[in-house]
N, C-alpha and C positions, 0 to 999 in steps of 0.2 A: 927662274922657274925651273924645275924638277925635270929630270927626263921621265918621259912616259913611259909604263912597260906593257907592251899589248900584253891583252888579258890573261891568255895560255900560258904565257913567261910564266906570268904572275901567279897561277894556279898552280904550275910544273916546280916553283920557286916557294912556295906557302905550304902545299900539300903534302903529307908521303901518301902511301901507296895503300890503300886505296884510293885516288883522288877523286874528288868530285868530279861529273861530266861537266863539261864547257857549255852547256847549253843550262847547266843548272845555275854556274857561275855569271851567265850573261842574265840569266833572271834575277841575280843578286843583284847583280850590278844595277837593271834598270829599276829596282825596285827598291834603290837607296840604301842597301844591305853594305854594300864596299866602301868601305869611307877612302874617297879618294881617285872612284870608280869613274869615266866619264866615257860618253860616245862622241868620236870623229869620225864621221860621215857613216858606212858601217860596221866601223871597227871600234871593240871598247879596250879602253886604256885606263890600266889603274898608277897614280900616283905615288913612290915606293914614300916619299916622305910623307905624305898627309895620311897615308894607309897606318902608318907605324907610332906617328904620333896619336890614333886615336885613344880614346879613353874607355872604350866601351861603354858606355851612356850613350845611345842614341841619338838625344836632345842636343846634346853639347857637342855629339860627333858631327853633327848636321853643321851645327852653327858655324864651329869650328873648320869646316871644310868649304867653306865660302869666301 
């Protein structure tokens, strides 16, 4: 299994500058936008491998990240 990278990392590490807010990112995430995105207890943690492998196709980014 992949190390996780809380969310922020992950925005601070994907973004430049202007970045998105954290609270736009946490609506991504619960809203199945982050392939790779997930919630432990209140913190979201995204996946760097399952994020990187996706395809951009929704369908198959879904399938694919189960």
């Amino acid at each position: 299994m992949a190390k996780l990278k809380p969310l922020e990392t992950w925005r601070n590490e994907t973004f430049d500058e202007p970045r998105p807010t954290l609270r736009a990112c946490q609506k991504w995430a619960k809203g199945g936008h982050i392939v790779g995105a997930r919630k432990v207890g209140y913190l979201w943690f995204v996946d760097p491998e399952k994020y990187n492998a996706a395809t951009g196709n929704p369908l198959i980014d879904r399938v694919m990240a189960n």
